[in-house]
N, C-alpha and C positions, 0 to 999 in steps of 0.2 A: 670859531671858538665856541659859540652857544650850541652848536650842532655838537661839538666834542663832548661839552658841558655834560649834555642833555641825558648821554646813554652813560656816563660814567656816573652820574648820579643816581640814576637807577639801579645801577648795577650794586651800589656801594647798598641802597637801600632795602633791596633784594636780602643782599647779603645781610646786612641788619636784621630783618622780617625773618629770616631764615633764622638768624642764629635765636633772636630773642623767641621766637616759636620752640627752639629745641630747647632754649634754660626751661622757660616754661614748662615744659614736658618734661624733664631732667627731676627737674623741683617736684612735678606734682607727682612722679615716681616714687623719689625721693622720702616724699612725705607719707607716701603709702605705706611702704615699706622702714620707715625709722625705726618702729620699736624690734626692731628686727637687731638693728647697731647696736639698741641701747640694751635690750634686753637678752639675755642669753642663756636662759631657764635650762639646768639640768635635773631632768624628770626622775622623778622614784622607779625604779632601785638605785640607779646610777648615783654614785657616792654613797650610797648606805653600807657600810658593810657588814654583812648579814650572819658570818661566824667569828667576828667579834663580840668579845663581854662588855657591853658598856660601862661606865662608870657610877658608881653604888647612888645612887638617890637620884639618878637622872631621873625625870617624867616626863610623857609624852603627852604635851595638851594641843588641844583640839582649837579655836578661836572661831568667831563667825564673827564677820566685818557689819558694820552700818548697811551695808548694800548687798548682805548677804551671801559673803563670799565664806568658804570656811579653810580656815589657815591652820598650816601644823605647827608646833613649836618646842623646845625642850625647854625644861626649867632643872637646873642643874645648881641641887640646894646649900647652904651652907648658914644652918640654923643659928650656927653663932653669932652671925652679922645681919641687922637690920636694914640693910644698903643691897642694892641689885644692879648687877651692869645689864642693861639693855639692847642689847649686841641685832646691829644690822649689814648684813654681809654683802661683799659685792653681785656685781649684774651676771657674773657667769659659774655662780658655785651654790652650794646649799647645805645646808645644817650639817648632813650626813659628810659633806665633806670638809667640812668646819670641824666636825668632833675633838680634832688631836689638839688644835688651838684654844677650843672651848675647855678644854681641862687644861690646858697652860697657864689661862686667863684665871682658872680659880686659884692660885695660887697669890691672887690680891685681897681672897678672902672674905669676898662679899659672892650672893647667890649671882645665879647666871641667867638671864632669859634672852634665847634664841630663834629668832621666826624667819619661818621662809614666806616670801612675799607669796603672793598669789602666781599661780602658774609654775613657782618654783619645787622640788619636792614631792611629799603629799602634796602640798597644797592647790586648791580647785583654782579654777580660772585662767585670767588671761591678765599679764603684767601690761599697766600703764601708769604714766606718772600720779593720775590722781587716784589709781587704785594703789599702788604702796603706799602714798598716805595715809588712806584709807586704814592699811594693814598695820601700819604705824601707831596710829589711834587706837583700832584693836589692840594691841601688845600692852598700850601705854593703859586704856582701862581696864584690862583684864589687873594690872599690877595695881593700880589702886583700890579697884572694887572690888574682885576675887581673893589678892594675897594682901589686901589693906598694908599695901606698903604706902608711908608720906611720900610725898612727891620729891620733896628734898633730900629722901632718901635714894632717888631714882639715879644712876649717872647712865647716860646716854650715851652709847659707842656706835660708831660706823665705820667703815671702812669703804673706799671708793665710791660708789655707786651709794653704795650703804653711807655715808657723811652725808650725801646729798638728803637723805630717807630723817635722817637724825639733828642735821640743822633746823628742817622746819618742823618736825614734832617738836623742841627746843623752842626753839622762834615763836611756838602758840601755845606751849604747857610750860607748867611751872616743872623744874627738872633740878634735880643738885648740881647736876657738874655735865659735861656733853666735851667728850674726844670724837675730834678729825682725824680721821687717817688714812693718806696715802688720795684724797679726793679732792674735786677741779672745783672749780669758779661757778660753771654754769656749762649748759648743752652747746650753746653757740659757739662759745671758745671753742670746747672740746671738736666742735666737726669745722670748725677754721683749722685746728692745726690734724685734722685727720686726712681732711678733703683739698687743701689747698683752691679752693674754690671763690672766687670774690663775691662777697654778699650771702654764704650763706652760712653766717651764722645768724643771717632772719630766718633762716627756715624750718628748722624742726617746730613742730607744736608745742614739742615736749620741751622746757624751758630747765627745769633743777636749778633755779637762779639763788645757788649760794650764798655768791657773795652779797646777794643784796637781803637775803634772809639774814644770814649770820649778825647783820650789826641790830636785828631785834631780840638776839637770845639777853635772857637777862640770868643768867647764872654762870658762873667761871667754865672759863673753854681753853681745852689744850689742844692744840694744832698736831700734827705729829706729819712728818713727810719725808722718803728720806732723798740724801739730795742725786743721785743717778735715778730716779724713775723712768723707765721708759716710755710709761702710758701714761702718767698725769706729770708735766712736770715739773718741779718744785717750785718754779715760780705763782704758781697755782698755790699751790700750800703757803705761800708766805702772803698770799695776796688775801687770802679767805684771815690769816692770824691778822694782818692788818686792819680787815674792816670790822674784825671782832670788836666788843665794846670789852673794857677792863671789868672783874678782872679774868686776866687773857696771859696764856705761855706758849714758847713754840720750842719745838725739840726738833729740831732736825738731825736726821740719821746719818751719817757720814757713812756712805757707799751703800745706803740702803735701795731695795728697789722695790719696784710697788707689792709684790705680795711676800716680800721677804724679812719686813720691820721685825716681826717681831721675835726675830731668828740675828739678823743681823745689827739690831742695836744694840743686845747684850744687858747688862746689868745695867746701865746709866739709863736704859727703855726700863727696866721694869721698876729701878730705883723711882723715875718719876712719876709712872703709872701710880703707884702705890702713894707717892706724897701727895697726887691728887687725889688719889679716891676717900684719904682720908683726912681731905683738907675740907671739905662736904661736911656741913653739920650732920652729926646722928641724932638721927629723932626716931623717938620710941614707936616701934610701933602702933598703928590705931587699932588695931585685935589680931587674936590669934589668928592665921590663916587656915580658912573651913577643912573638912574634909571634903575631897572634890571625886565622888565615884567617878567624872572625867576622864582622872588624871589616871596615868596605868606607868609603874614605874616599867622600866629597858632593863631588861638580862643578858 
């Protein structure tokens, strides 16, 4: 029996050594290549369309990050409103291909500002999670210091990838209002249910932990998710409106999918868009916005 013992125990141990050598190696792949998954940068020209008229007062600014990155971004104006939506877009599109939504969106009536992170677009570099922050920060001071907008004036919008960008600018700046849309919990979930893999949602570096920023925002938050997404899914969206702190809404889309909200919620999506943006104190602004030789309006 100990002589049977002896080779079957090795053998098993073998087999263990072997396999824990290949996670090992799986993983450290893995992590090489992550921003790979996460991030999906479509470069200039691609989505610019370049024998399109832009829309009258767009501007095209320039931003350079803390760490000296320099970002593109549009400001797409609307002088009657002292309130700016601060628009963060998902991991695999860019401004230029955002334009048709970014004029949808003005129809809530407040200015628009739009950035592509780092690597996306114009813009220079190489996306990682503590570089959109980064770009995040940018956006957030150019709007207070350059167009002296209040901060209360500020509402904060993302979408997917871009919620993740918009919860923790929220979570560390004073903000009026900040919508979720259509975006997860955190990185670990998201490669649990991509990779069916046991244990790795310890493994990416890159965290985007949501749900555990979200319950430091201290300014009103509307969830929005619709309920068939096929890439985040809805239980994600109800789980980030839950750990929100009051006061907090949630709007789910009925037969919405993830890049389709704001196409398929209809009137009852923009009905409540509009009652949050204007449920945000207005406060005057703190001066006039400079003239910025920068800024170059789109033709």
């Amino acid at each position: 029996m100990a002589r049977a013992f002896g080779p079957i125990t090795r053998f098993i141990l073998n087999r263990l050594i072997i396999i824990a050598v290949a996670s090992i190696m799986a993983m450290a792949l893995l992590r090489s290549i992550e921003n790979r998954f996460i991030f999906l940068p479509p470069r200039y020209p691609e989505g610019f369309p370049a024998a399109r008229v832009y829309p009258p007062g767009l501007e095209e600014i320039w931003l350079t990050t803390e760490d000296g990155v320099r970002l593109n971004a549009w400001f797409l104006a609307n002088h009657a409103s002292p309130k700016v939506l601060l628009w963060f877009h998902g991991n695999a599109t860019n401004i230029g291909q955002q334009l048709d939504e970014l004029e949808t969106y003005s129809r809530l009536g407040t200015n628009i500002f739009a950035i592509d992170y780092r690597g996306y677009g114009k813009s220079e570099g190489s996306p990682t999670e503590a570089g959109v922050y980064r770009d995040a920060d940018a956006a957030y001071r150019y709007l207070v210091d350059q167009r002296h907008f209040a901060p209360a004036n500020i509402i904060v919008y993302g979408h997917s990838l871009g919620g993740a960008v918009a919860i923790d600018l929220a979570a560390r700046c004073e903000c009026g209002g900040l919508i979720v849309e259509s975006s997860f919990t955190n990185t670990g979930d998201m490669a649990r249910r991509m990779f069916h893999v046991p244990f790795i949602e310890h493994l990416p570096r890159s965290r985007f932990d949501s749900l555990a920023k979200i319950a430091r925002v201290r300014c009103p938050v509307l969830v929005i998710h619709g309920t068939r997404d096929p890439v985040v899914p809805f239980s994600m969206g109800q789980k980030l409106y839950d750990a929100a702190p009051e006061p907090k809404s949630f709007l789910p889309v009925e037969g919405g999918e993830h890049d389709s909200i704001f196409t398929s919620g209809g009137e009852k999506y923009w009905d409540r868009l509009q009652a949050f943006v204007n449920r945000s104190p207005v406060i005057p602004p703190l001066n006039e916005a400079p003239a910025n030789s920068h800024q170059n309006e789109i033709r």
